[in-house]
N, CA, C and O atoms as a Tripos MOL2 file, in Angstrom:
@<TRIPOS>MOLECULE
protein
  220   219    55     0     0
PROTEIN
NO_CHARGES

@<TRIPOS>ATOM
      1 N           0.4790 -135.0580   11.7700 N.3       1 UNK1
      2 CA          1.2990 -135.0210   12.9710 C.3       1 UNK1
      3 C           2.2240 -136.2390   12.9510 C.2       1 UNK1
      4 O           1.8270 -137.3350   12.5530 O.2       1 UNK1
      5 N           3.5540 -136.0050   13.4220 N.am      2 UNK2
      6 CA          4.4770 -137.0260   13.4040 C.3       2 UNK2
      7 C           4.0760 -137.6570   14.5210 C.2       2 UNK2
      8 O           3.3420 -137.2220   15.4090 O.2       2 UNK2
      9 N           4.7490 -139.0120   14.4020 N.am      3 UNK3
     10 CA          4.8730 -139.5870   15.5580 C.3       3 UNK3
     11 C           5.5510 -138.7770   16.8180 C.2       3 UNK3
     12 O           5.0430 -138.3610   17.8600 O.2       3 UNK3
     13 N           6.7530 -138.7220   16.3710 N.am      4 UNK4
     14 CA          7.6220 -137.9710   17.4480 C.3       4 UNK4
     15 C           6.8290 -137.0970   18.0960 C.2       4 UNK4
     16 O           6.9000 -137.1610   19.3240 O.2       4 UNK4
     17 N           5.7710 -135.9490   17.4380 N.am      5 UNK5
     18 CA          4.8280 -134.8350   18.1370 C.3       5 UNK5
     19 C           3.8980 -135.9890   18.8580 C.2       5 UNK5
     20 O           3.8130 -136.0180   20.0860 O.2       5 UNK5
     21 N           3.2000 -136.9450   18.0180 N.am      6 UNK6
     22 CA          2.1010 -137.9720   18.9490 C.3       6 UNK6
     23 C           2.7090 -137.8990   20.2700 C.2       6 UNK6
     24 O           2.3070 -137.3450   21.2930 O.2       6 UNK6
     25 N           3.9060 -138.6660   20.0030 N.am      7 UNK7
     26 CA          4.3910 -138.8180   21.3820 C.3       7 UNK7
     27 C           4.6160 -137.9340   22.1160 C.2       7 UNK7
     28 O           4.5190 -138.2990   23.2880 O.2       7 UNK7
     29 N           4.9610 -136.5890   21.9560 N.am      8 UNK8
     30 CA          4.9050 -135.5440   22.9190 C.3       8 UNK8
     31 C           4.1500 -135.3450   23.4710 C.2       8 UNK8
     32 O           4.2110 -135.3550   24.7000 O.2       8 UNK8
     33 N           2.7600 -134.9890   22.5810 N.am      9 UNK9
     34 CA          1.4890 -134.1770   22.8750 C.3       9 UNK9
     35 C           0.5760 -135.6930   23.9020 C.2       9 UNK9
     36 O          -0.4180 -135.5210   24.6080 O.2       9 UNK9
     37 N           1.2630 -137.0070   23.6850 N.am     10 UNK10
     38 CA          0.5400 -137.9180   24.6610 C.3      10 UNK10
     39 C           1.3880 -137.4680   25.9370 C.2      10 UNK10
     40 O           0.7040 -137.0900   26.8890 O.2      10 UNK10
     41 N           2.8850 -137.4510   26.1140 N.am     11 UNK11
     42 CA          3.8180 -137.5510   27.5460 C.3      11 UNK11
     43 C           3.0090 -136.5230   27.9950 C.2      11 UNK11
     44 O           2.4070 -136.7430   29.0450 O.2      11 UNK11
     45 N           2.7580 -134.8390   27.1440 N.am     12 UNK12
     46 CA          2.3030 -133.8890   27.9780 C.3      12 UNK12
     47 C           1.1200 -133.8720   28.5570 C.2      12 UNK12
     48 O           1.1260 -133.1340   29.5420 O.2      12 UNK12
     49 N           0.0290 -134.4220   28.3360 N.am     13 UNK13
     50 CA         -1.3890 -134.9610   28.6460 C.3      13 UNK13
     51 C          -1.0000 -135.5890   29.6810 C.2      13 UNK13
     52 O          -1.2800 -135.2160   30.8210 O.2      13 UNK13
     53 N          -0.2770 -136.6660   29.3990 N.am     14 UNK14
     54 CA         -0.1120 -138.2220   30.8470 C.3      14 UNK14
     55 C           0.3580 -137.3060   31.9500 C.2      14 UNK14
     56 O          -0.1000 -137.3920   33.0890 O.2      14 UNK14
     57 N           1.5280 -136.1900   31.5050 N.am     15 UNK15
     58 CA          1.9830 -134.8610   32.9230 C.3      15 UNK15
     59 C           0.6200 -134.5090   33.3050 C.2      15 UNK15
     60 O           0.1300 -134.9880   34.3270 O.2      15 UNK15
     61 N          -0.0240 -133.7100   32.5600 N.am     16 UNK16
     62 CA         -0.9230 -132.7390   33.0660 C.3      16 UNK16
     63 C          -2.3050 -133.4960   33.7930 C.2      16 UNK16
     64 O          -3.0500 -132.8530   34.5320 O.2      16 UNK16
     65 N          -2.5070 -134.7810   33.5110 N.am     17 UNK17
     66 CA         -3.5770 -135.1310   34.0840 C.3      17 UNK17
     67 C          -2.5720 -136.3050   35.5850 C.2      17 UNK17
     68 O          -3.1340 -136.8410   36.5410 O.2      17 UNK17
     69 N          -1.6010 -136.3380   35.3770 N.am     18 UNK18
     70 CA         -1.0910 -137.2650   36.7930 C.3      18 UNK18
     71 C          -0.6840 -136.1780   37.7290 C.2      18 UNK18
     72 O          -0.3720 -136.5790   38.8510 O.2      18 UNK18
     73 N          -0.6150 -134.8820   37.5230 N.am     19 UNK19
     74 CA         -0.6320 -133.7310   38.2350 C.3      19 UNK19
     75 C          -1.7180 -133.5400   39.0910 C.2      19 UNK19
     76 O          -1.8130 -133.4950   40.3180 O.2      19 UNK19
     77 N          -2.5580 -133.4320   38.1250 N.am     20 UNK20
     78 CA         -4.2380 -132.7720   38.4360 C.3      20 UNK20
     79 C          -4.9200 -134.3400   39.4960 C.2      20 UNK20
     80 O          -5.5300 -134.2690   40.5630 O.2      20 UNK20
     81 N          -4.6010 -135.3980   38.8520 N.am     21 UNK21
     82 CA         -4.4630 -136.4680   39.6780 C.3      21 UNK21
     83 C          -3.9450 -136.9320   40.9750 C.2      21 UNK21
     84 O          -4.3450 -137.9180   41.5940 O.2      21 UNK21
     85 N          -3.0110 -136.1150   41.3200 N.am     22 UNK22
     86 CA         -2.2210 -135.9500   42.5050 C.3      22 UNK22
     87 C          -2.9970 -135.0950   43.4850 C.2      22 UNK22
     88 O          -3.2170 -135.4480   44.6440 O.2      22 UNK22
     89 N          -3.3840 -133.9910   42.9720 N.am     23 UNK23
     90 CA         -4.0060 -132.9190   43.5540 C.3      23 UNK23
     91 C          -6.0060 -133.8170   44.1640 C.2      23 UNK23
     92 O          -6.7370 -133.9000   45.1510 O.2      23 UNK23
     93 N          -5.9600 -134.0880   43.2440 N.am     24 UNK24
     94 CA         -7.7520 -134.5210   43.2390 C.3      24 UNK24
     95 C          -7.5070 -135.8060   44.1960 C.2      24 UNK24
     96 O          -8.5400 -136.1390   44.7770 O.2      24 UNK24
     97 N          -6.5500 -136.4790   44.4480 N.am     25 UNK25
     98 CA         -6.4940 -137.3430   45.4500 C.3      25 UNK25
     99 C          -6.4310 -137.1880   47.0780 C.2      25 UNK25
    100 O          -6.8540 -137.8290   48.0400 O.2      25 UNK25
    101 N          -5.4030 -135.5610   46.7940 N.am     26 UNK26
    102 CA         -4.5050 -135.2890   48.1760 C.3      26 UNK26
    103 C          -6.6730 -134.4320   48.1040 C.2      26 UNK26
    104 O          -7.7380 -134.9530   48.4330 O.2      26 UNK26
    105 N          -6.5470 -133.8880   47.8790 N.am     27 UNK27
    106 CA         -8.1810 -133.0660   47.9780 C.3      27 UNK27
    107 C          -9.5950 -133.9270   48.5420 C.2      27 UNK27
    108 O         -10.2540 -133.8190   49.5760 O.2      27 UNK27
    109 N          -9.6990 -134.7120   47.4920 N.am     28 UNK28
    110 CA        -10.7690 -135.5280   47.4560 C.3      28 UNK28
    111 C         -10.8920 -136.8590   48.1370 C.2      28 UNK28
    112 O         -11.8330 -137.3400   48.7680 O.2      28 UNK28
    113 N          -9.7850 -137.2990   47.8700 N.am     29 UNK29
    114 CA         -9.2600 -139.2060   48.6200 C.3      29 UNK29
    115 C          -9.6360 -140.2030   47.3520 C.2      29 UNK29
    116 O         -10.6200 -140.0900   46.6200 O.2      29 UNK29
    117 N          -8.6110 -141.1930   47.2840 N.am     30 UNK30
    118 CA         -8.5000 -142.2130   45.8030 C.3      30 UNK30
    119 C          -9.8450 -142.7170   45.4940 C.2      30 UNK30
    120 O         -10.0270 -142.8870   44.2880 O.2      30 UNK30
    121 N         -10.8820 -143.0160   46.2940 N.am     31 UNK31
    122 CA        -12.0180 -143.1650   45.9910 C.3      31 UNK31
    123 C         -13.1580 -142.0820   45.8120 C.2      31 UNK31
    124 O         -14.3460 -142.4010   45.7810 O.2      31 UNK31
    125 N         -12.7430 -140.8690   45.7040 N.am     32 UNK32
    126 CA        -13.7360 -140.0990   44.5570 C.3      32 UNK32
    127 C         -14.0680 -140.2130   43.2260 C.2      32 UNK32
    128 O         -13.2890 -140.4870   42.3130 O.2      32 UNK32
    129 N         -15.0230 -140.0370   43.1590 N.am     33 UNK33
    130 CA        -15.7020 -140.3450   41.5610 C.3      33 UNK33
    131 C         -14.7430 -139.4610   40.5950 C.2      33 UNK33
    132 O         -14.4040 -139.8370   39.4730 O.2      33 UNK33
    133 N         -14.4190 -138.4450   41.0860 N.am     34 UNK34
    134 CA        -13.8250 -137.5840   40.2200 C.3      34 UNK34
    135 C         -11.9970 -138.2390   40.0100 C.2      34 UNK34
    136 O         -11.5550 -138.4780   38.8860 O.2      34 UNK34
    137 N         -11.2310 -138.4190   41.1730 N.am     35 UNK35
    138 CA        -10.3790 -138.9420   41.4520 C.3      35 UNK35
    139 C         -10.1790 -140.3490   40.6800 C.2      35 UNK35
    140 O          -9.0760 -140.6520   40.2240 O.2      35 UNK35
    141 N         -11.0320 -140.9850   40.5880 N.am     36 UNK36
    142 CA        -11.5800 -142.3460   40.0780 C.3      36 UNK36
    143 C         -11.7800 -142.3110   38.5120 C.2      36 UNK36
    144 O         -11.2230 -143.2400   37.9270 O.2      36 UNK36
    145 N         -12.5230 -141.3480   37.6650 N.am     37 UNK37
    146 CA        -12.8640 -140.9970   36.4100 C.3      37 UNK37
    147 C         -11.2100 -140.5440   36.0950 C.2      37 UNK37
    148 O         -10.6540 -141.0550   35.1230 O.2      37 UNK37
    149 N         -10.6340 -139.7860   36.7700 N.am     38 UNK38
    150 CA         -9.3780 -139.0320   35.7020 C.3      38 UNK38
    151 C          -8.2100 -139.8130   35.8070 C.2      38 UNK38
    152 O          -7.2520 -139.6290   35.0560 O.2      38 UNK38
    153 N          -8.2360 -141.2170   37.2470 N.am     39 UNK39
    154 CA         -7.1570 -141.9600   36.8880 C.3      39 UNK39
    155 C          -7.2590 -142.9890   35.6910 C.2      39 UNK39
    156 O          -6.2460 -143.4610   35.1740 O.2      39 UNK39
    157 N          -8.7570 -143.3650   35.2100 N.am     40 UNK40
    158 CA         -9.3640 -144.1680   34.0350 C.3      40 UNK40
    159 C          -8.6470 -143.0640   32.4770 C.2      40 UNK40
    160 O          -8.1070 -143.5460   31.4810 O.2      40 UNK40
    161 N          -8.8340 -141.8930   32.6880 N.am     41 UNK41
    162 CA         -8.8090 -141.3710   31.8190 C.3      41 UNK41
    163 C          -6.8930 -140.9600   31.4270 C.2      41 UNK41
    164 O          -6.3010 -140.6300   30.3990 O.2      41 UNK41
    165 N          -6.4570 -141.2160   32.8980 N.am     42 UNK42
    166 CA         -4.8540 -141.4120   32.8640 C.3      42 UNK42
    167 C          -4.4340 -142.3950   31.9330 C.2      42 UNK42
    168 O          -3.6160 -142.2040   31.0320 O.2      42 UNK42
    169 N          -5.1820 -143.7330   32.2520 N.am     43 UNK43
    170 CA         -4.5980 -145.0520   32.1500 C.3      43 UNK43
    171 C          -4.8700 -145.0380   30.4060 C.2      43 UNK43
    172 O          -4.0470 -145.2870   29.5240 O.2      43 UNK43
    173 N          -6.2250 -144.6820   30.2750 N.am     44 UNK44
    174 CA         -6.2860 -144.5700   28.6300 C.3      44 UNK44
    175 C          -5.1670 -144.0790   27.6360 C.2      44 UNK44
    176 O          -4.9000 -144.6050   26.5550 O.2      44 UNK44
    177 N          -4.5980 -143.0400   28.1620 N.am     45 UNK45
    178 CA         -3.9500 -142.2020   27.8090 C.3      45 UNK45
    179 C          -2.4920 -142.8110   27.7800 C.2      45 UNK45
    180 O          -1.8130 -142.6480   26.7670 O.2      45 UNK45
    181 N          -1.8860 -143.6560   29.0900 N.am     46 UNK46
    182 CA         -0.7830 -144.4170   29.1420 C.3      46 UNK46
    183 C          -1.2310 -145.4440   28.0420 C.2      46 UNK46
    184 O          -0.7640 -145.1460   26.9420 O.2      46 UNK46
    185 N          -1.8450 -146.3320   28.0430 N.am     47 UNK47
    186 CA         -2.5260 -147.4820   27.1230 C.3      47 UNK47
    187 C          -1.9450 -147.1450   25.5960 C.2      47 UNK47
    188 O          -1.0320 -147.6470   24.9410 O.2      47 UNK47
    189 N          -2.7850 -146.1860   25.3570 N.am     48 UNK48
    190 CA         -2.4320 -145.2030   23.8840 C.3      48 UNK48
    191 C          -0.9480 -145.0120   23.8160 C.2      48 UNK48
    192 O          -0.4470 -145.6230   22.8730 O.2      48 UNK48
    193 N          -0.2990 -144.4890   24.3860 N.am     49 UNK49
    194 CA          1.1910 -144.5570   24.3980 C.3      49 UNK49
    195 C           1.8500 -145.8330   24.1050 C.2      49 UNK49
    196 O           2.6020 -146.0350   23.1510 O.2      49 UNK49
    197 N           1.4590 -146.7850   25.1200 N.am     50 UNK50
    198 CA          2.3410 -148.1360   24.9590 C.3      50 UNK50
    199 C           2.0850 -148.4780   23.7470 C.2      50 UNK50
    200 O           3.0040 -148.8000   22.9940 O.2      50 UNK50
    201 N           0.8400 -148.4690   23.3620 N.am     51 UNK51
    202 CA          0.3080 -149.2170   21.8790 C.3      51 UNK51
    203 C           1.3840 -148.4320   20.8790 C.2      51 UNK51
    204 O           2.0920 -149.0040   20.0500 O.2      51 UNK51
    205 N           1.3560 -146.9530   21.1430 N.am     52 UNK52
    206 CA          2.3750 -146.6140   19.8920 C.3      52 UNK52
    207 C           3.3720 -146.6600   19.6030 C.2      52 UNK52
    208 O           3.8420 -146.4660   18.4820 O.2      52 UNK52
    209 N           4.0490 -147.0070   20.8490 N.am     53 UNK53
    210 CA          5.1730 -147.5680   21.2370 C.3      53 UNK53
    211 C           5.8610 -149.0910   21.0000 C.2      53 UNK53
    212 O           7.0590 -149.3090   21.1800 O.2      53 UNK53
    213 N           4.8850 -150.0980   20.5650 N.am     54 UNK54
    214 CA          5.6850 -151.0090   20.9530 C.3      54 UNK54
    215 C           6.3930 -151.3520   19.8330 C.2      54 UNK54
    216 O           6.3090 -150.5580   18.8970 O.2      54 UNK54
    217 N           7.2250 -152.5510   19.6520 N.am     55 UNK55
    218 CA          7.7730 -152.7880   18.1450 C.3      55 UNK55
    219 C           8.2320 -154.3210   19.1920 C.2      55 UNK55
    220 O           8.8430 -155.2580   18.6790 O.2      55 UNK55
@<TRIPOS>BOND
     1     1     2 1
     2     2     3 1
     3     3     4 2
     4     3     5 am
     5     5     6 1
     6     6     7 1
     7     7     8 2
     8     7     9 am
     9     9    10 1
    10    10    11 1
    11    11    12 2
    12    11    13 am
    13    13    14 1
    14    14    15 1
    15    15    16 2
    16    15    17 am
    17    17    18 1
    18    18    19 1
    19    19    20 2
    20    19    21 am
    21    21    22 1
    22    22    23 1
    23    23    24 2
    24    23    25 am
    25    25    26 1
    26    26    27 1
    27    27    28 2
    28    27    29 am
    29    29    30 1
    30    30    31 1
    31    31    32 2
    32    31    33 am
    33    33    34 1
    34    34    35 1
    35    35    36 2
    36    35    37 am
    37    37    38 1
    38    38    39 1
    39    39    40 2
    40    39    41 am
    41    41    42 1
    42    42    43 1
    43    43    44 2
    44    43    45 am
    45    45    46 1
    46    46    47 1
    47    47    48 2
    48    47    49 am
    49    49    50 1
    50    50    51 1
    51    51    52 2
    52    51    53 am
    53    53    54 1
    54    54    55 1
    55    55    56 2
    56    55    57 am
    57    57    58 1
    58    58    59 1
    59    59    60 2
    60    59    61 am
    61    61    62 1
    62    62    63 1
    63    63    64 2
    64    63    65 am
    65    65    66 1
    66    66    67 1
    67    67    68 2
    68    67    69 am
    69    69    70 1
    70    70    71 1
    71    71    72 2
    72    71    73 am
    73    73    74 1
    74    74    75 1
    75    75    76 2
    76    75    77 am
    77    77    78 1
    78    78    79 1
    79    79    80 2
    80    79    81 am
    81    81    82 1
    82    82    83 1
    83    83    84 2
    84    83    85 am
    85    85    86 1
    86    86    87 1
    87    87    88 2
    88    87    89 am
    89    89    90 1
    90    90    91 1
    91    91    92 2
    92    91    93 am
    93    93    94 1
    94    94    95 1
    95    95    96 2
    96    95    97 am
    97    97    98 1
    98    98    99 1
    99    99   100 2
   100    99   101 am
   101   101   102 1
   102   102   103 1
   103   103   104 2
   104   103   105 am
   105   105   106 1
   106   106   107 1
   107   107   108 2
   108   107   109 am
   109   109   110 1
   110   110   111 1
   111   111   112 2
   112   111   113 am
   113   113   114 1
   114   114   115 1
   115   115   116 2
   116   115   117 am
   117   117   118 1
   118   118   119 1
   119   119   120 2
   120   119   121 am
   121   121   122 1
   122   122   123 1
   123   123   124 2
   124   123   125 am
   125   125   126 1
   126   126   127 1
   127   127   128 2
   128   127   129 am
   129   129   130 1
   130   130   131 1
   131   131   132 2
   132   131   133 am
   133   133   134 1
   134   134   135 1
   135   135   136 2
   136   135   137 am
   137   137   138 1
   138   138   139 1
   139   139   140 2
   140   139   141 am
   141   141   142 1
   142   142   143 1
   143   143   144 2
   144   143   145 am
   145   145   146 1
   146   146   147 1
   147   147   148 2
   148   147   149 am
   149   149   150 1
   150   150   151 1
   151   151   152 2
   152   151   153 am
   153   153   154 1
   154   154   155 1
   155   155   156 2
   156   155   157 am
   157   157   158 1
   158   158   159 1
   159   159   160 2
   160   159   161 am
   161   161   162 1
   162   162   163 1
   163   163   164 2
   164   163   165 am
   165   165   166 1
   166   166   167 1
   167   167   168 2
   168   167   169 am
   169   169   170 1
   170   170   171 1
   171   171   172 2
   172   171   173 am
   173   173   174 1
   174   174   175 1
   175   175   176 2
   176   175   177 am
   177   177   178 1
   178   178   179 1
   179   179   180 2
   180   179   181 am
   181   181   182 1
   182   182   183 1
   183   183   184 2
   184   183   185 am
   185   185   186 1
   186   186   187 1
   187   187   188 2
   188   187   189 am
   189   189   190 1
   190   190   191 1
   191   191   192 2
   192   191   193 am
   193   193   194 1
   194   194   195 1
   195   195   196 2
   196   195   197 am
   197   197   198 1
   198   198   199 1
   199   199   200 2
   200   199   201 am
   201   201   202 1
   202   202   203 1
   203   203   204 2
   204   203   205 am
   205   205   206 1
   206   206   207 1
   207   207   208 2
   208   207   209 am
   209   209   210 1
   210   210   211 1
   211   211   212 2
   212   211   213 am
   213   213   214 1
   214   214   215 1
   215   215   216 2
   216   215   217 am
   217   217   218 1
   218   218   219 1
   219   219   220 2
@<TRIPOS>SUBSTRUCTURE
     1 UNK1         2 RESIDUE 1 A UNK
     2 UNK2         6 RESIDUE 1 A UNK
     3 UNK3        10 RESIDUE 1 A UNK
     4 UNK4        14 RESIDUE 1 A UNK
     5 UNK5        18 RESIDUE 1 A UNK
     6 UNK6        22 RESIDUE 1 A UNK
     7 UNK7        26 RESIDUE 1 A UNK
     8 UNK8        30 RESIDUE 1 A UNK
     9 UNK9        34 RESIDUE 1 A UNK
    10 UNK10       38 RESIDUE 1 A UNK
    11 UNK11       42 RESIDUE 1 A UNK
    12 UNK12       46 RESIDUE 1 A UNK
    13 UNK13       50 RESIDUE 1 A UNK
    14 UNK14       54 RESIDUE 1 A UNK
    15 UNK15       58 RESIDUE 1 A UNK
    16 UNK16       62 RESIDUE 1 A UNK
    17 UNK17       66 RESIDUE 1 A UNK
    18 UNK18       70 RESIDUE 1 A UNK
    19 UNK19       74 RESIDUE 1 A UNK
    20 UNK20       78 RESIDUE 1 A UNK
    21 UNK21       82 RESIDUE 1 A UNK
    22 UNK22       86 RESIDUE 1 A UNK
    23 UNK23       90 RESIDUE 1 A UNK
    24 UNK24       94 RESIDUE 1 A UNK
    25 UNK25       98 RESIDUE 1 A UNK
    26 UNK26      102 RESIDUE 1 A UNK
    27 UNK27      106 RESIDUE 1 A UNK
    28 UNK28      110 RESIDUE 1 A UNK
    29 UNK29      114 RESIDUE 1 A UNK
    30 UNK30      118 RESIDUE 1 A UNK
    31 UNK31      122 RESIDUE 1 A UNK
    32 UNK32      126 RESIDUE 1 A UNK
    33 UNK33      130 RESIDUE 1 A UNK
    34 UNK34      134 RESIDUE 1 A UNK
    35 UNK35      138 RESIDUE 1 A UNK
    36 UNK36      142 RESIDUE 1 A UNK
    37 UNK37      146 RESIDUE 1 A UNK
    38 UNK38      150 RESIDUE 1 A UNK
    39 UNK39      154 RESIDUE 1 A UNK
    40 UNK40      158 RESIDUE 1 A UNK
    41 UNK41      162 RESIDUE 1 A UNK
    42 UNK42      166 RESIDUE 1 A UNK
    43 UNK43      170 RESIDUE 1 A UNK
    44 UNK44      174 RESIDUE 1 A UNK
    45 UNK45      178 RESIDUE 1 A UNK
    46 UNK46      182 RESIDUE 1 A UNK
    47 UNK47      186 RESIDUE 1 A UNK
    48 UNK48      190 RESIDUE 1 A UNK
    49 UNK49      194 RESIDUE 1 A UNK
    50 UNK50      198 RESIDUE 1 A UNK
    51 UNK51      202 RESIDUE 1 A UNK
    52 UNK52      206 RESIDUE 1 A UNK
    53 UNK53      210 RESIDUE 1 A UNK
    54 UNK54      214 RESIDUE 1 A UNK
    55 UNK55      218 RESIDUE 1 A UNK
């Protein structure tokens, strides 16, 4: 996999879980466990990006 795809297939993940993130907040409230686990699992995901990103 190219980079260029890395980087896609990370932007489309970081969409699909700050979506589902939006939803599990307006649902649940920022301090649900669940709400709480998938913004960790957001941030991983941003993290991973910057790292491949930087120069």
């Amino acid at each position: 996999m190219s980079a260029t795809e890395k980087d896609q297939q990370l932007l489309h993940e970081m969409e699909t879980k700050r979506l589902e993130l939006k939803y599990l907040a307006q649902y649940h409230g920022f301090s649900h466990p669940k709400t709480v686990k998938l913004s960790q699992e957001l941030d991983e995901l941003f993290n991973t990006y910057h790292q491949l990103n930087q120069k």
